[in-house]
C-alpha positions as a printed NumPy array, in Angstrom:
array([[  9.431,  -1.064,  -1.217],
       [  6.131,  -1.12 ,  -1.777],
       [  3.521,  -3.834,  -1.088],
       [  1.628,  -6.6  ,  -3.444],
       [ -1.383,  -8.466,  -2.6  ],
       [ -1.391, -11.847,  -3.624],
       [ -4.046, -13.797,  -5.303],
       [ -4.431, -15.382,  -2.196],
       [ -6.758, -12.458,  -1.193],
       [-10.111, -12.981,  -0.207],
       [-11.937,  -9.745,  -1.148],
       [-12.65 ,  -9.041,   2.26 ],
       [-12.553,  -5.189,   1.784],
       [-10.474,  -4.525,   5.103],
       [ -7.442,  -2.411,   3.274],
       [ -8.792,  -0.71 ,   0.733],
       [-10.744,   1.788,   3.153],
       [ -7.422,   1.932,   5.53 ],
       [ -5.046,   2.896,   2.877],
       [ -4.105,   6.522,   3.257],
       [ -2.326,   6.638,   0.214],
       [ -5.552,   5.351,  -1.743],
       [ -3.18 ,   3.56 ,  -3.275],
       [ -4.998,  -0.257,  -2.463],
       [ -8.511,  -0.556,  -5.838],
       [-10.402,  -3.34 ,  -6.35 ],
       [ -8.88 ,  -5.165,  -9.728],
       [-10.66 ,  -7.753, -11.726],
       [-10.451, -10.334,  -9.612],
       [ -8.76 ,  -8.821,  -6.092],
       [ -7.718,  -6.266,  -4.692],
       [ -4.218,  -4.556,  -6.098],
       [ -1.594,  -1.88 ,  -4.663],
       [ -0.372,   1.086,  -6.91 ],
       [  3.358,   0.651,  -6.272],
       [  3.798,   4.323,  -7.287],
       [  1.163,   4.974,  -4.694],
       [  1.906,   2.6  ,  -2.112],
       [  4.378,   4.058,   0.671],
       [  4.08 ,   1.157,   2.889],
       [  2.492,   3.998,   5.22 ],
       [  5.448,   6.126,   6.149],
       [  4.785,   9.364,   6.986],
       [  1.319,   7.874,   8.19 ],
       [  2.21 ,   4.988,  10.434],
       [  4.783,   3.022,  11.71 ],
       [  3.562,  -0.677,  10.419],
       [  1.645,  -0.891,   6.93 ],
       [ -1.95 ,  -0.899,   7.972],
       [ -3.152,  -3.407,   5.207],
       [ -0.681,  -5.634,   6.305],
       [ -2.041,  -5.165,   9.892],
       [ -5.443,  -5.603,   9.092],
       [ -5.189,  -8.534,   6.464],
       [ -6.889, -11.725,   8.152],
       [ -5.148, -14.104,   5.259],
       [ -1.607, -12.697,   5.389],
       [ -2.005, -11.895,   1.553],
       [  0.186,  -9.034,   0.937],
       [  4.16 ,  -9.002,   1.131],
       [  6.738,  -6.708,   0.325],
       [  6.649,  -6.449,  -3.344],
       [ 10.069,  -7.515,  -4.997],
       [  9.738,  -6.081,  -8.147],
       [  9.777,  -2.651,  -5.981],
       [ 12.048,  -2.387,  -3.94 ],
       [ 12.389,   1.176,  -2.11 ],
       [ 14.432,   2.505,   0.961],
       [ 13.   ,   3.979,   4.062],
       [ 13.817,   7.398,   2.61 ],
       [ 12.597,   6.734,  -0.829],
       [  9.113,   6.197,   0.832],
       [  9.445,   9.023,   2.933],
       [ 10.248,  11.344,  -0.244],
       [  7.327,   9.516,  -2.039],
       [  4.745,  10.353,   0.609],
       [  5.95 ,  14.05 ,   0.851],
       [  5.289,  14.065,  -2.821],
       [  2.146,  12.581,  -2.662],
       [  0.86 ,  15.058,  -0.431],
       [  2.539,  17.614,  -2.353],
       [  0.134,  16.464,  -4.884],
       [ -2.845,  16.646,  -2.947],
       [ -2.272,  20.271,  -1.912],
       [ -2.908,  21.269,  -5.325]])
């Protein structure tokens, strides 16, 4: 799965620096989550550290992306596969 933020956001700025994915950019109008990015933080932490960190509750599991445990685990070894390069 990976995570949305909702337009309920706030522009606070608070995930975007904590993402270690990089996968959280400022849109147009708020803040939005690369769902080919986003890993929900496995292989980094064990909660999602946007969700942690959000003071509005803004950003839910993202329906339209719905992953296993293991699918995020094999995205964030190829993610860092990536960065190796």
């Amino acid at each position: 799965m990976a995570l949305r933020i909702t337009d309920e956001c706030i522009n606070c700025d608070v995930c975007e620096p904590e993402c270690p994915n990089q996968a959280i950019t400022l849109g147009q109008e708020i803040y939005e989550i690369d769902p080919d990015k986003c890993t929900e933080c496995v292989g980094h932490f064990d909660e999602p550290q946007c969700v942690q960190l959000c003071p509005v509750s803004c950003i839910p599991v993202d329906p339209q992306h719905v992953e296993s445990r293991e699918t995020l685990w094999q995205k964030f070894q190829r993610l860092q596969a990536a960065t190796k390069v």
